[in-house]
C-alpha positions, 0 to 999 in steps of 0.5 A, spaced: 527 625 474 526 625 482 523 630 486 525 629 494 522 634 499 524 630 506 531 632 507 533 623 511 531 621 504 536 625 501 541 624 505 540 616 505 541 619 497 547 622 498 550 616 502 548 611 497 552 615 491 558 617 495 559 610 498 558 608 489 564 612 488 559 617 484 562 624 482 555 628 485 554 636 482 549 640 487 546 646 483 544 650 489 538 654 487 532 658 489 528 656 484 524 660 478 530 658 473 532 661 467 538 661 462 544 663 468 541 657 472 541 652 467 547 652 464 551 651 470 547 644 470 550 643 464 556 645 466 555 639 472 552 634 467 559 635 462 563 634 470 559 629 474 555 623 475 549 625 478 546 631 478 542 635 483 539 642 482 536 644 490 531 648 490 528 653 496 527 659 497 531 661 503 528 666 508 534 666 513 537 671 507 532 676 506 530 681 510 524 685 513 524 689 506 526 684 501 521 681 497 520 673 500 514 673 499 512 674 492 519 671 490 516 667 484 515 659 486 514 654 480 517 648 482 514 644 475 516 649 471 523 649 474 523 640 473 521 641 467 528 645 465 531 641 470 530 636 466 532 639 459 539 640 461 540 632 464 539 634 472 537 627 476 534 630 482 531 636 484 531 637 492 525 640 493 525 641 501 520 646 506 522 651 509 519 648 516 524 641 515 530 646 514 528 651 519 524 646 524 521 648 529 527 650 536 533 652 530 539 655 533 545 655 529 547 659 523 554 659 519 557 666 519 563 668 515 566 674 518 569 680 514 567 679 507 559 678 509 558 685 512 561 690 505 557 690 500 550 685 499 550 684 507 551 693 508 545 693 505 542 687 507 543 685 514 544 677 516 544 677 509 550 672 508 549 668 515 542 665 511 546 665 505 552 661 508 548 656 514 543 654 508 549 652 503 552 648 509 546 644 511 545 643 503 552 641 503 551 636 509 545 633 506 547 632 499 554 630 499 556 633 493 564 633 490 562 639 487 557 646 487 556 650 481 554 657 482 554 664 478 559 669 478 552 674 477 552 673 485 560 674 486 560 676 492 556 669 494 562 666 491 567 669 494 563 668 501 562 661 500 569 660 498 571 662 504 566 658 507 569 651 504 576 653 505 575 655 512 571 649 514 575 644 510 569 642 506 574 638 501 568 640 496 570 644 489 566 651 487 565 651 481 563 659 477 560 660 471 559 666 466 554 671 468 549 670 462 546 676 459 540 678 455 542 681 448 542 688 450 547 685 456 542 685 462 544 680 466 539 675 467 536 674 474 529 671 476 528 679 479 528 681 472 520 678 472 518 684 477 520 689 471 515 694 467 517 694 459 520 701 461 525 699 467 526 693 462 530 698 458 532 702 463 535 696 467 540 696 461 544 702 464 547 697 470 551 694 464 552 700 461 556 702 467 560 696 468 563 698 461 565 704 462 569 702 469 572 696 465 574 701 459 576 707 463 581 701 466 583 699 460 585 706 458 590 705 463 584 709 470 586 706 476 584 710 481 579 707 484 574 714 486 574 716 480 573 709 476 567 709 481 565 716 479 564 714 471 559 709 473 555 712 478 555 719 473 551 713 467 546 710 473 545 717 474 542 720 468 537 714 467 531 717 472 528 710 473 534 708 477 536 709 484 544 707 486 544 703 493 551 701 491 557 702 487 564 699 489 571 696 487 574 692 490 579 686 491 576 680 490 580 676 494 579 679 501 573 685 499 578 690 501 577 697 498 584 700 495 585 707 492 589 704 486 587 698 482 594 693 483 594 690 476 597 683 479 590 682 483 583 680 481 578 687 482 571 686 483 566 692 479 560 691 484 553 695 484 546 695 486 541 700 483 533 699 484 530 700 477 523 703 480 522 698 486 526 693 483 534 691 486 538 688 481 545 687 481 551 685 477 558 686 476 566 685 473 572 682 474 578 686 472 585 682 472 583 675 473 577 671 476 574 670 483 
């Protein structure tokens, strides 16, 4: 397996496979790789010829406040799983080639990039959509894997391939969850044992919003309501967020349509730590 740091090698790479008639998968990542990043390149090994994973840690998505710096950064160890799940390639670039020096242009998908993630991280989503249209253009893939974890990103970068007529497939995996239904996330690593366990209440709280539904609730407060009641009686948490809404254009409707895919989303800091994680009635994004 080859580790490509210099963005003309691999896009000489990129040229090379395509004019091969390769079906090439991009696994865009930021590194620190666990079970949620892996099967999604096994996913891309079962669909693909090559397979590349990209990592970089991107600074144009986080804010003054989020935790870029200490973001876990160990590319051996992720070459090392990479390898286990067949991937061919692993693009490792820095950020002083992605972002040279005079860099001005940015990607931004208007209307679904300011509501929830981008509320509460502003110019969130513009990193995310210009880093994802650079790899894009670098690697030439047919297809991208993402995580439904992150499902606003899908719903986004979907926008974004549609839009610009990018003619490559998105690809969503399950969100994979620890036993007791964490969601797994490299940002779990920041939390002590006790808010390892107190993390459990962000499932907890998506479950009851999906039963109450199940029951027949479709009032989008009072759904919101029961979830924000469970996170609230777990004193190491913190709400930032709590929304329904349509997963097709984010908009936020009184009363669940049983004909359209509804996104349960929340954000809540578990002591100094954000975690996210969410479900999708009716459907998928």
């Amino acid at each position: 397996m080859e580790i490509i740091n210099r963005i003309p090698r691999m896009m000489s790479m990129g040229r090379e496979l395509k004019a091969r008639g390769k079906r090439v998968g991009l696994v865009p990542t930021m590194g620190a790789f666990h079970e949620g990043h892996l099967s999604l390149m096994s996913r891309a090994r079962e669909m693909c010829d090559t397979v590349i994973a990209s990592v970089f840690v991107n600074p144009t998505q986080f804010g003054p406040s989020d935790d870029y710096e200490r973001y876990p950064r160990d590319l051996a160890r992720d070459a090392e799983l990479a390898f286990t799940r067949g991937v061919d390639l692993i693009f490792a670039p820095l950020a002083s080639e992605m972002y040279a020096d005079g860099f001005s242009t940015y990607v931004s998908v208007e209307g679904l990039s300011d509501k929830l993630e981008g509320a509460s991280r502003k110019g969130h989503f513009r990193g995310v959509t210009t880093v994802v249209n650079k790899l894009f253009n670098i690697v030439q893939p047919q297809f991208a894997f993402f995580g439904r974890k992150d499902a606003q990103q899908v719903i986004v970068v979907k926008r974004m391939v549609q839009d610009l007529a990018m003619g490559i497939e998105i690809v969503v995996g399950p969100t994979v969850r620890e036993e007791d239904g964490v969601a797994l996330s490299s940002r779990n690593a920041y939390l002590s044992s006790e808010e390892r366990k107190a993390a459990v209440v962000l499932r907890k709280a998506l479950e009851r919003g999906r039963a109450l539904y199940t029951s027949g609730e479709r009032d989008t407060s009072r759904l919101a309501a029961a979830m924000r009641s469970i996170i609230e009686a777990e004193p190491r948490a913190r709400i930032d967020y709590v929304s329904i809404n349509d997963a097709a254009d984010l908009s936020a409707p009184v009363v669940i349509s049983l004909d359209r895919a509804t996104l349960l989303s929340l954000a809540v800091f578990i002591g100094a730590t954000r975690l996210i994680d969410n479900v999708v009635l009716n459907g998928e994004i």
